[in-house]
TORGUTI-886712 format. One line per field, with one value per residue: residue number from 1; residue in three letters; x, z negated, y of N, C-alpha, C in turn. Coordinates in steps of 0.001 Angstrom, whole numbers, padded with zeros to 6 digits. Each point is the difference from the previous one (the first is absolute). Example, Ala and Ser with C-alpha at 12.3 -4.5 7.8 and 13.67 -1.06 7.14 Angstrom:
% TORGUTI-886712
i <- [1 2] $
aa <- [ALA SER] $
nx <- [013190 -000350] $
nz <- [-007800 000720] $
ny <- [-005690 001050] $
cax <- [-000890 000820] $
caz <- [000000 -000060] $
cay <- [001190 001190] $
cx <- [000900 -000770] $
cz <- [000000 -000730] $
cy <- [001200 001090] $
This chain:
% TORGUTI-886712
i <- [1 2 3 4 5 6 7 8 9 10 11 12 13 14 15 16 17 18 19 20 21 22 23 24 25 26 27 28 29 30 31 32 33 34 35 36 37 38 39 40 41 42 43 44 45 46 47 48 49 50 51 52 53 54 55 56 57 58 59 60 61 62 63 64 65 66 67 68 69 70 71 72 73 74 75 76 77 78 79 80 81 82 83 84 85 86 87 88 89 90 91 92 93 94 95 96 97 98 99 100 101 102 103 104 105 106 107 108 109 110 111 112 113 114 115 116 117 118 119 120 121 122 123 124 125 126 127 128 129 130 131 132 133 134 135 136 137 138 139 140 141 142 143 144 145] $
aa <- [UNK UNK UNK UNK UNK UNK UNK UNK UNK UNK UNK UNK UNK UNK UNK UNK UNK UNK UNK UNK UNK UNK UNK UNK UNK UNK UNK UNK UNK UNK UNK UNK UNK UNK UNK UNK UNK UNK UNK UNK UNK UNK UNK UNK UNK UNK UNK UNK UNK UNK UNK UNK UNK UNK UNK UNK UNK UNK UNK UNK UNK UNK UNK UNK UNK UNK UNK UNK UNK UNK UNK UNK UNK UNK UNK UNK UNK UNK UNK UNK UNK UNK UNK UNK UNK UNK UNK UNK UNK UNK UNK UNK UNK UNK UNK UNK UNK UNK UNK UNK UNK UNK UNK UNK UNK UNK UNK UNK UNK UNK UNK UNK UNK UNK UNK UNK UNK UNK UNK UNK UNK UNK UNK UNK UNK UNK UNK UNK UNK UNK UNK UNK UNK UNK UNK UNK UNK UNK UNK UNK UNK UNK UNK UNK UNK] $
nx <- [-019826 -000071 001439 000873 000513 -000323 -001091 -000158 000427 -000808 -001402 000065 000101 -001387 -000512 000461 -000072 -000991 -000357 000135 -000267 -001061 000156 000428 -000880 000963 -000187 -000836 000977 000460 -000685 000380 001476 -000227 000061 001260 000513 -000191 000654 001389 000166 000019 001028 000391 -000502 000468 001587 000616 -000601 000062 001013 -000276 -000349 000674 000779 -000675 000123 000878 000156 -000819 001197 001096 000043 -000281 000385 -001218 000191 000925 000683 000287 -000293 -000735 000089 000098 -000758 -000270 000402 000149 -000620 -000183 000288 -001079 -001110 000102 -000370 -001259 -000218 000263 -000821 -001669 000132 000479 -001128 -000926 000426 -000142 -001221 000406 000581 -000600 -000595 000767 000308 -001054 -000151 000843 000018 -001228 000214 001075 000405 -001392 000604 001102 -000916 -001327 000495 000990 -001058 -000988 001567 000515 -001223 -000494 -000997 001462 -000079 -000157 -001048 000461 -000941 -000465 -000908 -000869 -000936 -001417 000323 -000005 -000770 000906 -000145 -001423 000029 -001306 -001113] $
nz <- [-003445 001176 -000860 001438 -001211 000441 000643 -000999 -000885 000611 000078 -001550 -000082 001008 -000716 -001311 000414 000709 -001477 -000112 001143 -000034 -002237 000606 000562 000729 -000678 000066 -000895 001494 000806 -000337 -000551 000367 000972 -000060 -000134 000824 000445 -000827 000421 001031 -000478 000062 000391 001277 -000635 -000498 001602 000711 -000602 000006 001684 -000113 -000435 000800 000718 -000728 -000602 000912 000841 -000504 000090 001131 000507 -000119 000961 -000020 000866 -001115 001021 -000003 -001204 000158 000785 -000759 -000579 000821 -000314 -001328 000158 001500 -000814 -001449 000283 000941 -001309 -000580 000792 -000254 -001393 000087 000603 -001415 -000795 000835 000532 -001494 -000712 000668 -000013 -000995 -000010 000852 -000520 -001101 -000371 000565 -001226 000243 -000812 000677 001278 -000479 -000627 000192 000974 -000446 -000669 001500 001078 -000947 000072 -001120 -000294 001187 -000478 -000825 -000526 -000278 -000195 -000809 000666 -001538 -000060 -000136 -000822 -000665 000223 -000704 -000490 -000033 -001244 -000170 000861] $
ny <- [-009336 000338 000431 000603 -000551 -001769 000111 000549 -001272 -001000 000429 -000034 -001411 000115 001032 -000816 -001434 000811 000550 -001094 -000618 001258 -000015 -000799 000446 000218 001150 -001392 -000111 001250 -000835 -000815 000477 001660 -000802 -000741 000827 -000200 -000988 -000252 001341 -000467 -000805 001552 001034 -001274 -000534 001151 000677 -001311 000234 000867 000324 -001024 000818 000776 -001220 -000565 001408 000341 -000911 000375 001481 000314 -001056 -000516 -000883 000084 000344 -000269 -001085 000494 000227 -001113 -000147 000940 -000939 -000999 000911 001104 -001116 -000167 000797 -000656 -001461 -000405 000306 -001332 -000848 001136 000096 -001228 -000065 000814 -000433 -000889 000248 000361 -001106 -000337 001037 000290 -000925 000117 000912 -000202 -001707 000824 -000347 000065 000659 -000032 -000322 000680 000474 -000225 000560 000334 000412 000803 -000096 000293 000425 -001061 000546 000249 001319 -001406 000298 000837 000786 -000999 -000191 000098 -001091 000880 000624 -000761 001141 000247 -000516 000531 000615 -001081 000501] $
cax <- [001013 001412 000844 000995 001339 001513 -000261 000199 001345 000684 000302 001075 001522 000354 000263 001597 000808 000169 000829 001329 000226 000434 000670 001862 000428 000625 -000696 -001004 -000117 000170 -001483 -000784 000024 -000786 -001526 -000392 -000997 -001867 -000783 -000264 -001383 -001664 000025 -000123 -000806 -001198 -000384 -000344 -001378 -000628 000570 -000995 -001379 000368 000089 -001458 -000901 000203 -000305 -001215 -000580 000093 -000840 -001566 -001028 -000532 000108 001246 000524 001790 000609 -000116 000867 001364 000403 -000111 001438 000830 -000115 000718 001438 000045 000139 001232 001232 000214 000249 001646 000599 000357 001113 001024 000003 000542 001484 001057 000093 000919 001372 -000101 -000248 000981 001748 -000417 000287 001511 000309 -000896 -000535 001339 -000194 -000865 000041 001015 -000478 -000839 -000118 000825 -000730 -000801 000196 000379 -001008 -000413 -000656 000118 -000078 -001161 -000069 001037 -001214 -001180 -001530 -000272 -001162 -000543 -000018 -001186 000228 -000225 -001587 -000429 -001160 -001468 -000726] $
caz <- [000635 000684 000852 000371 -000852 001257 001288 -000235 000084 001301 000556 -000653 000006 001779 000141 -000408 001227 000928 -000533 -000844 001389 000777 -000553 000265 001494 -000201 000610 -000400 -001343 -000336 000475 -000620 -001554 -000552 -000166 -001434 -001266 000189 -000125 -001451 -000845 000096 -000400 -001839 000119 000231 -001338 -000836 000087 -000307 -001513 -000884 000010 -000690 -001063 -000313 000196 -000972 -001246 000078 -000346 -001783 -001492 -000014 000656 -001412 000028 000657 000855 -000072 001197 001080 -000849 000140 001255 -000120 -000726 000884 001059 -000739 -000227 001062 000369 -001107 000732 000869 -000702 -000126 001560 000655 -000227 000315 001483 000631 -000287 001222 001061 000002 000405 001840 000260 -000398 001277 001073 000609 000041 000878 001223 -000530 000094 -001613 -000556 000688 -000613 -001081 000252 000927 -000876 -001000 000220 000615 -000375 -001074 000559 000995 000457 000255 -001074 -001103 -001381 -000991 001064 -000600 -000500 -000565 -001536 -001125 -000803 -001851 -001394 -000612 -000728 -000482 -000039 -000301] $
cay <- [000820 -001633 000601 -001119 000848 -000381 000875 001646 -000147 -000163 001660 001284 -000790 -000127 001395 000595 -000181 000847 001296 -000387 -000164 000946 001473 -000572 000234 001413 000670 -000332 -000080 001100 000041 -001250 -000227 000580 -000607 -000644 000762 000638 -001523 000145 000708 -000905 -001291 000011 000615 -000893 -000847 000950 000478 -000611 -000596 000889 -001504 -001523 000211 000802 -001071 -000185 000419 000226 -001622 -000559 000803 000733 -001000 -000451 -001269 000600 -001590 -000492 -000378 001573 000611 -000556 000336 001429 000120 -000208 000924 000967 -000930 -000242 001246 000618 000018 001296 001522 -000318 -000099 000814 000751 -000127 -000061 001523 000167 -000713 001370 001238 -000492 -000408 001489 000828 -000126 -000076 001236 000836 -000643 -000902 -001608 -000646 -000476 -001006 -000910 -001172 -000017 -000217 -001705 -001707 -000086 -001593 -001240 -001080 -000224 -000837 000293 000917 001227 000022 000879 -000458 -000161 -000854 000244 -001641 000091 000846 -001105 -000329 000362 -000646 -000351 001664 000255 000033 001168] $
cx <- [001028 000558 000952 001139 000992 -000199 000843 001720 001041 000182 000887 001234 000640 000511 001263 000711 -000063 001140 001398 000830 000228 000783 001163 000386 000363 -001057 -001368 -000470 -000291 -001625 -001151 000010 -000887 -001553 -000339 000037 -001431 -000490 -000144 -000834 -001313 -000246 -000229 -001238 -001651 -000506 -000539 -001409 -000711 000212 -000996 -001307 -000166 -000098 -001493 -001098 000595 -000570 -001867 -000831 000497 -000877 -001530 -000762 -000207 000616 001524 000193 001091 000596 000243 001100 001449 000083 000270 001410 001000 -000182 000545 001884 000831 000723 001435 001465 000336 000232 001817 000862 000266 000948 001428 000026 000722 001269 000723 -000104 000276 001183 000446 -000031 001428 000784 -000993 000004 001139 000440 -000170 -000425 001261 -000006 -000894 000513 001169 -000322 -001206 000013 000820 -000695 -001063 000019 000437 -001020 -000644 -001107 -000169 -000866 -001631 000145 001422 -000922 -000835 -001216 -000283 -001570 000104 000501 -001382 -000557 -000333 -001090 -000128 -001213 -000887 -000361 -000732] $
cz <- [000621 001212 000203 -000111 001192 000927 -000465 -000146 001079 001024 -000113 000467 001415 -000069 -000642 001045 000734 000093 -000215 001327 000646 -000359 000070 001309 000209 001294 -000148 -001270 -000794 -000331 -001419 -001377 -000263 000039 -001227 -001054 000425 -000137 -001349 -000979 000707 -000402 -001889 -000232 000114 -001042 -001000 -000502 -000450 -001373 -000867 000296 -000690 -001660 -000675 000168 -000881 -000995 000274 -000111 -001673 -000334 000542 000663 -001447 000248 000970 000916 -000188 001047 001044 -000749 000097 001757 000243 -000735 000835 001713 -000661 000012 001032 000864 -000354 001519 001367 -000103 000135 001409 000681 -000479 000109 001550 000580 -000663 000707 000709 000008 000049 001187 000403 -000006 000568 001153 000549 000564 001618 000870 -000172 000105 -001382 -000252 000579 -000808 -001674 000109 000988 -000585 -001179 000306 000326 -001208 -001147 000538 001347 000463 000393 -001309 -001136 -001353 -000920 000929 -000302 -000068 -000360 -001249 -001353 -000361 -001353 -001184 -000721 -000807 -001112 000495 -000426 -000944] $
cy <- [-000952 001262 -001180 000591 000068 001048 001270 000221 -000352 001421 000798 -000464 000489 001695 000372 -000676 000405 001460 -000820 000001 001217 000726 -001176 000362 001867 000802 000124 -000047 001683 000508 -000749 000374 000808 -000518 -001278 001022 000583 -001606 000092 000932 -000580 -000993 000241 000724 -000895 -000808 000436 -000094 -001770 -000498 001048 -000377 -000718 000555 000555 -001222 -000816 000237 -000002 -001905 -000110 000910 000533 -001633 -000824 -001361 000002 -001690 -000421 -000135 001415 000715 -000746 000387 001409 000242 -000485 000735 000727 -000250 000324 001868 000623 -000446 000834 001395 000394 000001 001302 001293 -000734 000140 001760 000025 -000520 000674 001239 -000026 -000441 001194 000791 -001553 -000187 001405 000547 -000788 -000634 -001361 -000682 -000585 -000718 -001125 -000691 -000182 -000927 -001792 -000837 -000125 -000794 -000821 -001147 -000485 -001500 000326 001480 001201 000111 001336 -000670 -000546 -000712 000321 -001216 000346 000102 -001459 -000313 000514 -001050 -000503 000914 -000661 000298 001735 -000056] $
C-alpha cells in the first residue's frame, strides 16, 4: 500500500487556504462559508467511511487470515490514525464554517473581514490551516497474533 500522505495534505492545506482567503473577504465570504461546512462534512464523512474500511481489513488480516501480515497490519494502522485525523479536520472544518456563516450573513462578510484577515495575516505562513495536517503516526508496536 504506498499512499502519498504529502500529496493529500498538501491538497487539503491548498483548499483551507483557499476558504481562509475568500471567508476574510466581505461579501465573498457571504458565499464560501456555507460551503466549508459541505467541504467539512465531506472531509468527515470521506474519512469516516475509509477509517471503518481500514478498521474491517484490519480485524479480517489479525482474526479470520491464518497467517496475518504484521507489516500490512501496521500499514492498515497508520491509515486508521490517518483517517481519525481527517475525521477531526473535517468537523472542525464544519464548525468554522458555521461560525463564518452566522457573522457572514448578518454582515455581508464585513465581520469576517476584521475578524478573520488579521488572524491569517499575521500567521507564520499566511492564510495556512491553524491546525496543520501532519503525516499518520506510526502505530505502536502490537502484539504478535
Amino acid at each position: 500500500m504506498n499512499i502519498d500522505y504529502n500529496r493529500i495534505n498538501h491538497v487539503c492545506t491548498k483548499i483551507e487556504k483557499g476558504f481562509n482567503i475568500c471567508n476574510s473577504l466581505p461579501i465573498v465570504a457571504k458565499l464560501t462559508s456555507p460551503l466549508r461546512i459541505v467541504a467539512g462534512k465531506i472531509q468527515l464523512i470521506a474519512a469516516a467511511a475509509i477509517g471503518l474500511g481500514v478498521t474491517i481489513a484490519i480485524g479480517v488480516e489479525k482474526y479470520i487470515k491464518s497467517n496475518p501480515n504484521q507489516e500490512r497490519v501496521r500499514e492498515l494502522k497508520q491509515l486508521q490514525n490517518y483517517s481519525l485525523h481527517h475525521m477531526s479536520h473535517g468537523f472542525l472544518n464544519m464548525f468554522r464554517g458555521i461560525g463564518e456563516t452566522i457573522m457572514a450573513v448578518p454582515s455581508m462578510g464585513l465581520l469576517n473581514a476584521l475578524t478573520f484577515l488579521p488572524l491569517n495575516l499575521v500567521q507564520d505562513e499566511e492564510f495556512a490551516p491553524i491546525n496543520q495536517y501532519k503525516l499518520p503516526a506510526k502505530p505502536a508496536a502490537f502484539a504478535a497474533v
